[in-house]
N, C-alpha and C positions, 0 to 999 in steps of 0.2 A: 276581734279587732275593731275598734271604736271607730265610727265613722270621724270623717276631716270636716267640720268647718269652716267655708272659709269667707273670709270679708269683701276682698275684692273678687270681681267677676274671673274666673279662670279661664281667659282666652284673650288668644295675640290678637296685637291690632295695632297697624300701623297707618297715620296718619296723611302722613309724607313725608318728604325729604326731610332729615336729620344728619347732623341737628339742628334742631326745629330753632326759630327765634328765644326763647327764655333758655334753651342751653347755650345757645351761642354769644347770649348776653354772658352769662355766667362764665362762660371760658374766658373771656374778655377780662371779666373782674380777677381771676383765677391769675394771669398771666400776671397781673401785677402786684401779688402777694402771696404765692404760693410759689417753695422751691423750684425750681427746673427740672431740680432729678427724682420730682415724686411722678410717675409717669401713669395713667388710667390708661385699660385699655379699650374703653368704648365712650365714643365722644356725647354722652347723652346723660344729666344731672338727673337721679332718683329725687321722685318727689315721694312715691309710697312704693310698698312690698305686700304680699301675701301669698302665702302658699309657692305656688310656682310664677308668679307674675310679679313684673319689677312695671314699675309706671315711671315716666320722667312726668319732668315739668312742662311738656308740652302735650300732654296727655295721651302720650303711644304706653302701650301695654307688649313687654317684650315676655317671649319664656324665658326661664331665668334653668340654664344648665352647666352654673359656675357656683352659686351657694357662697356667694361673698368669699370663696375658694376655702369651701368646705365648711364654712361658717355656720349658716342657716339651715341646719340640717334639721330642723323641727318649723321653718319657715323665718320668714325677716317680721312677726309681730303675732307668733305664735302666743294666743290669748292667757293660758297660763305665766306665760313667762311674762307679760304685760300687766297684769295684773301681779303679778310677786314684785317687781319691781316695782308699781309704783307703791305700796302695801310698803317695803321696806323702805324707800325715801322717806313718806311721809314719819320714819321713826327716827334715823340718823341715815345719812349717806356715807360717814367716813369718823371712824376714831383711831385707824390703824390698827392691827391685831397685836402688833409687839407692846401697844400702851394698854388701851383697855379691852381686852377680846371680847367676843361672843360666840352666840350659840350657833351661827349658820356657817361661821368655817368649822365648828366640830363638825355639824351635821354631816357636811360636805366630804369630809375626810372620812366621815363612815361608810358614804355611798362608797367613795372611790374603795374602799377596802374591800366592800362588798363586789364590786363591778368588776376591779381588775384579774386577772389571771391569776392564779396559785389560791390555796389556804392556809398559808402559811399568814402570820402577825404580819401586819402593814404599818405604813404609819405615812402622812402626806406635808407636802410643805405648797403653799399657793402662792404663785407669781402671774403677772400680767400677762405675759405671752412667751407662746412656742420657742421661740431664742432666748428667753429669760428662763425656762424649766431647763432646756438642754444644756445653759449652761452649768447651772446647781445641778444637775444631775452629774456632771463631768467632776464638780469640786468635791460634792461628796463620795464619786468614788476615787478621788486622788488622796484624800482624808484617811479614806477606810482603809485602803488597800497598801497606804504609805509609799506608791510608786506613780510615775509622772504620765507613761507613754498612753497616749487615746488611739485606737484605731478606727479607722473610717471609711467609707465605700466608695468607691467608682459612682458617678450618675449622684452622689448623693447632696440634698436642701439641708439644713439646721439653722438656719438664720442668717442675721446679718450684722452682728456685737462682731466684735473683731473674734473672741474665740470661736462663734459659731459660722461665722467667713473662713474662718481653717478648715473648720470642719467639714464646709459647701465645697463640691467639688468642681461647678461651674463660674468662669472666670468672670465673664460675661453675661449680665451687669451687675454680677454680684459682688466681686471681689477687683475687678479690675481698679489699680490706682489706690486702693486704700491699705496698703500694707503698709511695714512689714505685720503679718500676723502672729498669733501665738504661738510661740512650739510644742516641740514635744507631740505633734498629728502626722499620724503615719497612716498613707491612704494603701489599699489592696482592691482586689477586681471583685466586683458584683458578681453574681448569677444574672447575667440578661438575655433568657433564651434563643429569644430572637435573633441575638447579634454572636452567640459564641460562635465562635470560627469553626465548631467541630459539637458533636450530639453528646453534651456532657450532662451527668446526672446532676443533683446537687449537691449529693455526699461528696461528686467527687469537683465540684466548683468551691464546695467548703474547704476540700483538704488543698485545693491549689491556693487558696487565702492563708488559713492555718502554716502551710507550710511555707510563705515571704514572710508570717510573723516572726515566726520561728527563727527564721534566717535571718533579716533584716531589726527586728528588737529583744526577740528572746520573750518565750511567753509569760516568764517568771516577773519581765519589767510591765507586762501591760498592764494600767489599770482598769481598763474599761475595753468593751470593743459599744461602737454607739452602730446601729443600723435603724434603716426604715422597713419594716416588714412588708409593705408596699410601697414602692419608694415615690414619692410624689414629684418636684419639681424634676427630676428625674426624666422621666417619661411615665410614670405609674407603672414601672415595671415588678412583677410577679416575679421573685424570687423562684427558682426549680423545686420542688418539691423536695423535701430533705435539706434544703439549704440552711436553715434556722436553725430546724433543730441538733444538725452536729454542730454549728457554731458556738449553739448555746450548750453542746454537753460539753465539747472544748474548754469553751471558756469556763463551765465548775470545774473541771478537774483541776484548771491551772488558777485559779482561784481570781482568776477576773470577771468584775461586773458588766454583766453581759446590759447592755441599755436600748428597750424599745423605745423609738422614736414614733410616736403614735398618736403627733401630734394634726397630722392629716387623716390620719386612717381610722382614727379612734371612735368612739360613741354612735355604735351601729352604721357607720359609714361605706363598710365593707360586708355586710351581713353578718357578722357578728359583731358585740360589745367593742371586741379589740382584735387586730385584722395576725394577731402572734396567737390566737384561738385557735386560727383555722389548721392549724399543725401540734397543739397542743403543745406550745412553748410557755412556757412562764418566763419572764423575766424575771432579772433582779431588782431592777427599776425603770421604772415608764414613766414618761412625758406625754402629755394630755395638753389641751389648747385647741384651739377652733370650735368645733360642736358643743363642748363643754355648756357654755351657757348660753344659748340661743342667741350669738349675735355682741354679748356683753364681753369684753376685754377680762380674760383670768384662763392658769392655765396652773400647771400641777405637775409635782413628780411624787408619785407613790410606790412605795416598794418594801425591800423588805426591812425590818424595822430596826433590825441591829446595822445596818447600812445607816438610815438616817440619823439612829438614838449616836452614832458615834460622833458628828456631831457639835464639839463645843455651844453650849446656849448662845447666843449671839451671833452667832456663824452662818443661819440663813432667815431670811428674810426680805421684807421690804417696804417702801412707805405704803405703796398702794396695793402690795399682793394678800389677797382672798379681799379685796373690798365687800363691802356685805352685800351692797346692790348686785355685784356681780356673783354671790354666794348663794341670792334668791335667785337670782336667773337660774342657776345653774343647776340648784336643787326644782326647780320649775321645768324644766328642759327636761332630767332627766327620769321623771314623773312622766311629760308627755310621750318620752319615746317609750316610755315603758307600754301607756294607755293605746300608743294608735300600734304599738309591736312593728318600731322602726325597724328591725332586724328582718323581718318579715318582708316590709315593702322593699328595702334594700335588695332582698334577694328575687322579689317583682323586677324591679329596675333591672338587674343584671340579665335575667332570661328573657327579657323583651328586649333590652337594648342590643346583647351579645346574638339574641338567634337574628335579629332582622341585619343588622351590620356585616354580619358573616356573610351570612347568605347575599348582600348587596357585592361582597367582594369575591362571592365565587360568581355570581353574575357577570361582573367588570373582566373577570376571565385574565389571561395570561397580559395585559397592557393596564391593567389595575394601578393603581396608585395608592389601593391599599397592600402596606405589608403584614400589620398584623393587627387584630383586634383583641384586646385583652382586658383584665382589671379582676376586680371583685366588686359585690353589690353595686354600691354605687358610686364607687372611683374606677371609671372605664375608660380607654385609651385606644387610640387609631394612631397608629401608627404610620406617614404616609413615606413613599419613596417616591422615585423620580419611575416613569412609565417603564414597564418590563423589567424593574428590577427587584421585584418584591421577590424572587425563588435566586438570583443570585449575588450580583453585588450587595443591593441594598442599599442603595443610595438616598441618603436623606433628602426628602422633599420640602426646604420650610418655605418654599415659593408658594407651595400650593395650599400648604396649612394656612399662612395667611391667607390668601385668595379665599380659602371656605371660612376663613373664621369670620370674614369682613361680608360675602355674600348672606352666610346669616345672619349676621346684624343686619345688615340690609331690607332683611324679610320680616326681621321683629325676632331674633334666637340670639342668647346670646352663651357663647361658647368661650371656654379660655384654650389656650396653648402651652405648651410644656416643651419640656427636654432638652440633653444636653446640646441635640442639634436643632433643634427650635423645629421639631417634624412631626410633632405630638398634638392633636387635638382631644382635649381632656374632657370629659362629662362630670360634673359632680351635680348632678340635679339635686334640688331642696330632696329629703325622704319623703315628706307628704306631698308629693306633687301627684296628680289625677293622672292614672291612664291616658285620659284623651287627651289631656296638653302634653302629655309627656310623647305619642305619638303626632301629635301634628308638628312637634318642633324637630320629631327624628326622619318627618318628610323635608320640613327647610334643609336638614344637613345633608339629607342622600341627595337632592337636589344639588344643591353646592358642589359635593363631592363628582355626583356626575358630570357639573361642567365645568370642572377644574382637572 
């Protein structure tokens, strides 16, 4: 495993109160040309990144355990990917692939054939972002399959284009006010262990899904079912065990394209490549975006090849998808996770952050406010409720989520929140973040956590 280098100093430091005068300049400026409803959630302008340390403009140094929300999962200026990009500028930045193509979306499309699940013929198509693959993924299997109906999950993120607003399952702030949406989305209930009302397997949370399709569209009309193999905006919730895989034999039998959503969970983010690994699922077609290229705007649905060769020419595309700048990043990115054995440190991440977290909430004992600790590698989830009800009710805590997400900013941490009841505090730490920063920022959270 190749040692990290890194540029800036790897440790928190905060100066004073924020934010500090040069952000609060900036928000100023901000207020009066910047939409309303683009909303940040931490009051403090980035001036630099590296590794695990985000710096403002007033020169505090925060840990950074959000990853530009899953982003910067090889770092925010990881040297190789700096270097390809400016290497590819100085040649052209933009000719469009559907005019004159090149050789780094081939390249690119090889990695992905290489990288994703099955060996079976691939073939890939490049778009700008996560709601731009999921939706091409939906049109080509409406194409293929010659049928209309999409189904979709309880708790489930895909964007925010009006089709992938159908597809989200939370109203608020995603979907509230901007309908009507597209039809033809038909939602069924997750696996969410934590919350099923009774100790269900996942073969048998598959067949209570399967079996509303069944009933409610008929498996012969579906043409896709879309899921998140860890579901992100969600809560990060961890499917049951079993759950995937009879979804995805289901949907071969009945000859629907089963579609990984893996645009959170993808490129060693979970400890493995692609987080449909870990049960041995192959899709028939995946949605890629975030990690993909260090940081650079490109995202991807690759799959299997008589899915996409079907088709018409002209049929996908777009002006700006596989840009080549963002085709070096991406082939640069995934070069470094290869070099520092991102999969590896992901599964570091997960047994330091899951045994010390646990262990903080069998301490907290029976008036805890933690209910559940969960994830994979390095998409991990706290769960929080309201005091003594983490073994019964279960009452969503998002008072408290806030309160710790704001306490650690406070301290120099900076944490995001999730889920459908806003009770979710998420970890997506950078992959190459240090041991020791990674533990001093999960003493600011048990801190928070204990006094909240």
């Amino acid at each position: 495993m190749t040692e990290i280098q890194y540029r800036l100093e790897q440790k928190r430091r905060v100066l004073g109160d924020f934010p500090g005068p040069k952000s609060a300049a900036l928000a100023e400026r901000r207020k009066k040309v910047v939409a309303g409803g683009v909303a940040s959630g931490v009051p403090v302008y980035v001036a630099d990144a590296d590794g695990g340390i985000i710096q403002d403009v007033d020169g505090n140094s925060f840990i950074d355990l959000g990853s530009g929300i899953a982003v910067t999962s090889v770092g925010a200026s990881d040297a190789a990917v700096v270097g390809a990009v400016a290497e590819q500028a100085a040649h052209f930045t933009h000719t469009c692939f559907m005019v004159t193509p090149y050789e780094g979306y081939i390249e690119l499309a090889e990695e992905l054939a290489r990288l994703t699940p099955g060996d079976h013929e691939k073939r890939s198509v490049l778009f700008n972002s996560g709601a731009e693959a999921v939706e091409n993924a939906v049109k080509i299997a409406r194409l293929a399959t010659g049928r209309d109906a999409v189904v979709a999950f309880d708790h489930a993120y895909h964007g925010r284009t009006n089709l992938t607003m159908a597809l989200t399952a939370k109203a608020m702030p995603y979907k509230t006010g901007f309908g009507p949406f597209a039809p033809e989305i038909y939602r069924v209930p997750m696996s969410y262990p934590y919350r099923e009302e009774a100790d269900i397997k996942g073969e048998e949370a598959a067949q209570r899904a399967i079996t509303m399709i069944e009933k409610q569209i008929g498996g012969d009309q579906v043409a896709a079912i879309l899921i998140e193999p860890v579901q992100g905006e969600g809560g990060f919730i961890v499917p049951a065990e079993g759950f995937l895989p009879t979804l995805a034999a289901w949907a071969k039998e009945k000859g629907i394209v089963f579609i990984a959503d893996e645009v959170q969970s993808g490129f060693c983010r979970t400890g493995a490549w692609f987080a449909s690994q870990h049960e041995g699922v192959v899709p028939d077609l995946i949605t890629l975006a975030k990690g993909i290229a260090g940081g650079l705007p490109l995202s991807a649905v690759t799959g299997r090849a008589e899915l996409l060769d079907s088709v018409h020419p002209g049929g996908l595309g777009g002006t700006y998808g596989g840009n080549p700048i963002a085709c070096a990043a991406a082939l640069a990115a995934i070069r470094s996770m290869e070099e520092y054995d991102l999969n590896a440190r992901a599964q570091r991440i997960e047994d330091i952050v899951l045994t010390r977290l646990r262990k903080l909430a069998e301490e907290l004992g029976e008036q805890s406010i933690i209910g559940e600790v969960r994830g994979r590698g390095a998409m991990l989830a706290i769960e929080l409720v309201k005091p003594g009800t983490a073994h019964t009710t279960k009452e969503p805590n998002a008072e408290a989520t806030k309160a710790i997400a704001a306490a650690c900013l406070q301290a120099g941490v900076v944490i995001l929140t999730c889920g459908t009841y806003g009770n979710v505090v998420r970890l997506l730490p950078p992959l190459v973040i240090g041991e020791e920063l990674l533990s001093d920022g999960l003493d600011v959270l048990e801190t928070a956590i204990r006094q909240a």
